[in-house]
C-alpha positions as CSV (number, residue, x, y, z in Angstrom):
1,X,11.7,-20.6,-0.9
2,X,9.1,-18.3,-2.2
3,X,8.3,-14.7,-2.2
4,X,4.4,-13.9,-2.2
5,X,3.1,-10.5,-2.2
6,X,-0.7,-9.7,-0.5
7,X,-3.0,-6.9,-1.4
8,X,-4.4,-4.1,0.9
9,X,-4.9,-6.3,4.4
10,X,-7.2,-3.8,5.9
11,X,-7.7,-5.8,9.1
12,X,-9.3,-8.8,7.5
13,X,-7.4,-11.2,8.9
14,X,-9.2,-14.3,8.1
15,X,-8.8,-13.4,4.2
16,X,-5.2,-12.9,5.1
17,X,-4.5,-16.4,6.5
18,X,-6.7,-18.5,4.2
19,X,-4.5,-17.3,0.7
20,X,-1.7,-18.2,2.7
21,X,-3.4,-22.0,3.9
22,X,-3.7,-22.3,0.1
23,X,-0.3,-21.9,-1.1
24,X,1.1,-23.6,2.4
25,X,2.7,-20.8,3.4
26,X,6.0,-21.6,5.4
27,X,7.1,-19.0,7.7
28,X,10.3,-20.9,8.1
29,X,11.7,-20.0,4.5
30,X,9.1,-18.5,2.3
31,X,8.7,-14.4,2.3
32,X,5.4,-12.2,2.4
33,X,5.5,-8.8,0.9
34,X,2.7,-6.7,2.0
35,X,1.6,-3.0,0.0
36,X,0.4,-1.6,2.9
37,X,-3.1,-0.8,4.2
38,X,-3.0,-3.6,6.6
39,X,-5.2,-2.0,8.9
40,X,-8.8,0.5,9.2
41,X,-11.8,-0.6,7.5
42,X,-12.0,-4.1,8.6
43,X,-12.8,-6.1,11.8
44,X,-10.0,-7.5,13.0
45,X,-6.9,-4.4,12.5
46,X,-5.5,-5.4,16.3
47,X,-4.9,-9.0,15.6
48,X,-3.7,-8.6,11.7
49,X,-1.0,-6.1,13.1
50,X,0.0,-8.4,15.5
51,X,0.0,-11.5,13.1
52,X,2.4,-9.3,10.8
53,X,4.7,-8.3,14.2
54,X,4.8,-11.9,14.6
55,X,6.1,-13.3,11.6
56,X,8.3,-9.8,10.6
57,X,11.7,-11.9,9.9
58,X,9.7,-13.5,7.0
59,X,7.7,-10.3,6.2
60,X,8.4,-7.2,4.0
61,X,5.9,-4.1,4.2
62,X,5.7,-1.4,2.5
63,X,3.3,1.3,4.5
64,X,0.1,2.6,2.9
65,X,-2.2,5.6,3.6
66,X,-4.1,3.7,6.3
67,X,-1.2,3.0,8.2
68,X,0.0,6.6,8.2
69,X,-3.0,7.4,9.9
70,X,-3.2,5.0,12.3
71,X,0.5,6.4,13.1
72,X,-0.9,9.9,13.4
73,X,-3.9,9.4,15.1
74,X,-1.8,7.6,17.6
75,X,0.1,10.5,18.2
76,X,-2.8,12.4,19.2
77,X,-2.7,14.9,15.6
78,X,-5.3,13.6,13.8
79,X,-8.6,12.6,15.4
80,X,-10.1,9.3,14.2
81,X,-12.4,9.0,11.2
82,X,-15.5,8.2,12.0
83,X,-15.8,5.1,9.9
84,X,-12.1,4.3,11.1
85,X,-11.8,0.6,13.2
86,X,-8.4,1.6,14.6
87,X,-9.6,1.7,18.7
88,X,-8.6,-1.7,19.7
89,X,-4.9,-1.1,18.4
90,X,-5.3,2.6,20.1
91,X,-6.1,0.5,23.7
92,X,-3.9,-2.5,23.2
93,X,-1.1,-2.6,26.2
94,X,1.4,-3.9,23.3
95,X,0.6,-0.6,21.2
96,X,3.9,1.0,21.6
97,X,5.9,-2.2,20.7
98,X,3.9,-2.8,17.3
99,X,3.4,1.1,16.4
100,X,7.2,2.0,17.0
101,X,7.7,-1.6,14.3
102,X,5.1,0.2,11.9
103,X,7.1,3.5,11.8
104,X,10.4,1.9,10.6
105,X,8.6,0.3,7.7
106,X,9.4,1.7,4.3
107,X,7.6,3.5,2.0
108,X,8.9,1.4,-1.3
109,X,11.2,-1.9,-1.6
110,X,13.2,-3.1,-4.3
111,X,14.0,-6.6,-4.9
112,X,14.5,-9.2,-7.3
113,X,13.4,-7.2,-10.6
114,X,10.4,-5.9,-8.7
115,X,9.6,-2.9,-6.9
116,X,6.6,-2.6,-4.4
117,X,5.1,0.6,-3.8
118,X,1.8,1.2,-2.2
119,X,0.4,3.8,-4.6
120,X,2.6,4.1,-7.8
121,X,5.3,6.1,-8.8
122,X,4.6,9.2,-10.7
123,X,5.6,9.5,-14.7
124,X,8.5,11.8,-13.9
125,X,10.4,9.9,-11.2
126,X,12.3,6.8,-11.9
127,X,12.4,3.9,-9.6
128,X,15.8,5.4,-7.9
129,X,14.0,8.9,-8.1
130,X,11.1,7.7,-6.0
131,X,13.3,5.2,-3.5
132,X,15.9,8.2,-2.7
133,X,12.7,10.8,-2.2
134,X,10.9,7.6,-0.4
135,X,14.5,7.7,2.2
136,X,13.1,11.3,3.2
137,X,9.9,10.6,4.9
138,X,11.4,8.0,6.0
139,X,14.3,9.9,7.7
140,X,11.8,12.7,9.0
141,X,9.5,9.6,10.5
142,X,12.7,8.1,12.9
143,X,13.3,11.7,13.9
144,X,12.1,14.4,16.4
145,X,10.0,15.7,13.5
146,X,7.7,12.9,13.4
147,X,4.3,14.1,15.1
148,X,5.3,17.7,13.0
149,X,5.3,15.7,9.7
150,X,2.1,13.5,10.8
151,X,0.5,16.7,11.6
152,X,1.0,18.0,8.2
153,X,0.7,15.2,6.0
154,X,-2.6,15.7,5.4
155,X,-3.6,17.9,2.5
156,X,-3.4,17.8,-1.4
157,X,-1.4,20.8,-2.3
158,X,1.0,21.0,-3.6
159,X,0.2,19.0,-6.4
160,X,2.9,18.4,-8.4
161,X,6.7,17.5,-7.5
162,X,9.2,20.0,-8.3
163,X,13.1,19.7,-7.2
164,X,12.7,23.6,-5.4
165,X,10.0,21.9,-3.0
166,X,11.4,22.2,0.7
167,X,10.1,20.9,4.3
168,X,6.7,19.8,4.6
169,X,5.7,20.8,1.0
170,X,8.0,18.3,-0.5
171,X,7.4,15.4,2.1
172,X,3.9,15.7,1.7
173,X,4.1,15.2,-2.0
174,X,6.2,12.4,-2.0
175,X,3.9,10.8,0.6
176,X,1.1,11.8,-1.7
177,X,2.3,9.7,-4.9
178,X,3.9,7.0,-2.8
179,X,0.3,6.5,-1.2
180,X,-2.4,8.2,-2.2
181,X,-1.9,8.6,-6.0
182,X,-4.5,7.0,-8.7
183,X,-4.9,9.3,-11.1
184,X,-2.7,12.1,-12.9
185,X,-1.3,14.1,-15.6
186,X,1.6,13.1,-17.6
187,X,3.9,15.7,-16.0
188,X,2.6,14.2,-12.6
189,X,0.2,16.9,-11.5
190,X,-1.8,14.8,-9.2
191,X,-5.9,14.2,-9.3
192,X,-6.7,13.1,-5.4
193,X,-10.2,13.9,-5.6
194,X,-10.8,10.5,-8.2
195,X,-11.3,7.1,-6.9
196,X,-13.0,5.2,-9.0
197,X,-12.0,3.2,-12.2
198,X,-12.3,6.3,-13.9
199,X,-11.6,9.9,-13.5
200,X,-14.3,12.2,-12.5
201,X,-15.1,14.9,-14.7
202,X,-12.9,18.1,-13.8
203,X,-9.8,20.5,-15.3
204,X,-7.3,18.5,-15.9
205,X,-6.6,16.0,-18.2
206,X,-5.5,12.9,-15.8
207,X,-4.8,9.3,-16.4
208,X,-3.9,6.5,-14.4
209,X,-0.3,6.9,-12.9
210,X,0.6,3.8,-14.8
211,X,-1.0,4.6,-18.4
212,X,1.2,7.3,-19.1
213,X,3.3,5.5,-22.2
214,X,6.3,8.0,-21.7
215,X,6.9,7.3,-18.0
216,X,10.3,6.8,-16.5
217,X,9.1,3.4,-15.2
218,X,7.7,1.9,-18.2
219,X,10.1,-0.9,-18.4
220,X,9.7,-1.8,-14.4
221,X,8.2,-4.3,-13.0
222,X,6.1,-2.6,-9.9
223,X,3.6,-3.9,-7.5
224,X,1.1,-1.7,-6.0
225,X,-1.9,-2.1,-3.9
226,X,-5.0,0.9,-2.5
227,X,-6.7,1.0,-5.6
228,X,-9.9,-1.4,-5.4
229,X,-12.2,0.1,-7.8
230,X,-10.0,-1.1,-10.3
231,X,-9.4,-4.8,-9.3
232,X,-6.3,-5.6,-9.9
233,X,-6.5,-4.6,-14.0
234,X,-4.0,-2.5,-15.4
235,X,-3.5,-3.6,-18.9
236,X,0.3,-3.2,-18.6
237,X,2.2,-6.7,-17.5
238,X,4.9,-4.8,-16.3
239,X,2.3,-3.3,-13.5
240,X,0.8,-5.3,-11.2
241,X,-2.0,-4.8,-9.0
242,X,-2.8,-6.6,-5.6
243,X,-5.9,-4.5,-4.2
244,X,-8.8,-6.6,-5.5
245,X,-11.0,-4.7,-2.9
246,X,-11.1,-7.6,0.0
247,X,-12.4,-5.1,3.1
248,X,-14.9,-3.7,0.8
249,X,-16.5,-7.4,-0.5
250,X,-14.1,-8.6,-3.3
251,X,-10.7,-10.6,-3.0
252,X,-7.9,-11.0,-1.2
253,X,-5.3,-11.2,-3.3
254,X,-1.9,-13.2,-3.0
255,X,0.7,-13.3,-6.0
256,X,3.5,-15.3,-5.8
257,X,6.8,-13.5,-7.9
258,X,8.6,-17.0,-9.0
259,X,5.4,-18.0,-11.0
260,X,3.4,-15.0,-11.5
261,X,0.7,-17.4,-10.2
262,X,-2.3,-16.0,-8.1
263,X,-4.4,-17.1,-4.9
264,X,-7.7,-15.3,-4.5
265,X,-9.9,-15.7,-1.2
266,X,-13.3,-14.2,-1.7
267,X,-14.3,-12.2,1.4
268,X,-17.7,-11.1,2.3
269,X,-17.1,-7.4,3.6
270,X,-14.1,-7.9,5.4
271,X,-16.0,-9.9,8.1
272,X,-16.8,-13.4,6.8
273,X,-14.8,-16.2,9.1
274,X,-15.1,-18.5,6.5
275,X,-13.6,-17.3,3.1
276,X,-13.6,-19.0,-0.5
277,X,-10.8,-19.7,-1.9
278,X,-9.3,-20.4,-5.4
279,X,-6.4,-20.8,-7.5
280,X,-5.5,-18.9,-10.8
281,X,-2.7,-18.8,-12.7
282,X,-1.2,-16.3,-15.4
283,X,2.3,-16.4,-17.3
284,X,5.1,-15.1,-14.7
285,X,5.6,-11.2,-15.4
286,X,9.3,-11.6,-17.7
């Protein structure tokens, strides 16, 4: 048996199933670990969600920023963005089924020396720190108070964690770090206006999440996808990063945890049918 873990999905499908030709995938005994963002952006978001609801026994997913909106623009509290590619799902006759699966997905998993998260962990938390605040929204998401917490997820403020934060304030930042989070401060005041490989030019001093030497997690091992502009380099074995950009024209990345061997499928856009593949490999993370 083997456990692989897949970068940010995004609907490209086709990417999806050819890293998992190359390593002969067997749903019968080997896991998948996903880091979320399996769907918007790319073309095929209706069939990759139900290719995932398929194989779920073998499957573990963590849930990214895409798929919280897909959740809340399903409710009918967030309209859709206009580059969005979410309306098939929104039509399909099976939506309830698959969205009601998606909600009781985590927001962080632990297992096996590795913890996968789909944005990072801020410097200040721990892993059990950011698995007891990730319990929360995920407590508030099985509950009546779902469509009040989609309806307010949205927003950067406030920016920072602190342990007097209450209701939506304090959800919304831990959904911020476990999702959104590239760039901070060392005392975790969070930068969500950067995206790139570096920060843009502002006020605060930020660095990315996992560069801060002093962090509680410098000694775990944590996957993480939604950050493509960097490619998958962090310069830290102990972090490791699956979003190689696939939806946007890069990779599709698979990493398998026994080996700490990789499985890249080149993708054209998100919308090639035909996807190049290729093998690398790189000493397994100790």
């Amino acid at each position: 048996m083997s456990t692989y873990v897949v970068g940010d999905i995004q609907g490209c499908l086709s990417a999806l199933k050819c890293v998992l030709k190359k390593v002969k995938f067997n749903p019968d005994k080997d896991i998948l670990w996903s880091v979320g963002d399996i769907v918007n952006r790319g073309p095929r978001c209706l069939k990759t969600l139900r290719y995932l609801h398929a194989m779920r026994d073998n499957l573990v997913l963590v849930l990214g920023n895409h798929d919280l909106h897909l959740l809340a623009v399903a409710a009918g509290v967030r309209p859709p963005n206009r580059s969005d590619t979410l309306q098939k799902i929104l039509k399909a006759p099976d939506k309830e089924k698959l969205l009601t699966w998606l909600l009781h997905r985590p927001l962080i998993h632990h297992e096996h020396g590795f913890t996968m998260v789909h944005a990072g962990i801020p410097p200040q938390w721990s892993v059990a720190d950011a698995m007891a605040r990730a319990k929360e929204v995920e407590a508030v998401l099985q509950s009546p108070d779902c469509i009040e917490f989609l309806k307010q997820m949205y927003g950067n403020e406030p920016l920072v964690w602190s342990d007097d934060l209450t209701g939506m304030p304090r959800l919304r930042v831990i959904t911020n770090y476990l999702t959104r989070m590239r760039f901070c401060t060392s005392k975790g005041v969070l930068d969500l206006i950067s995206k790139g490989p570096s920060p843009d030019l502002g006020k605060l001093e930020v660095s990315a999440w996992f560069s801060h030497p002093r962090r509680k997690t410098a000694k775990d091992r944590i996957l993480f996808g939604h950050w493509a502009s960097i490619e998958g380099q962090t310069d830290s074995p102990n972090v490791i990063g699956l979003d190689t950009g696939c939806v946007w024209g890069g990779a599709m990345s698979l990493y398998q945890l026994e080996t700490g061997r990789w499985t890249r499928c080149q993708c054209s856009n998100g919308k090639s049918k035909r996807s190049k593949c290729e093998h690398s490999t790189v000493p397994a993370v100790r």
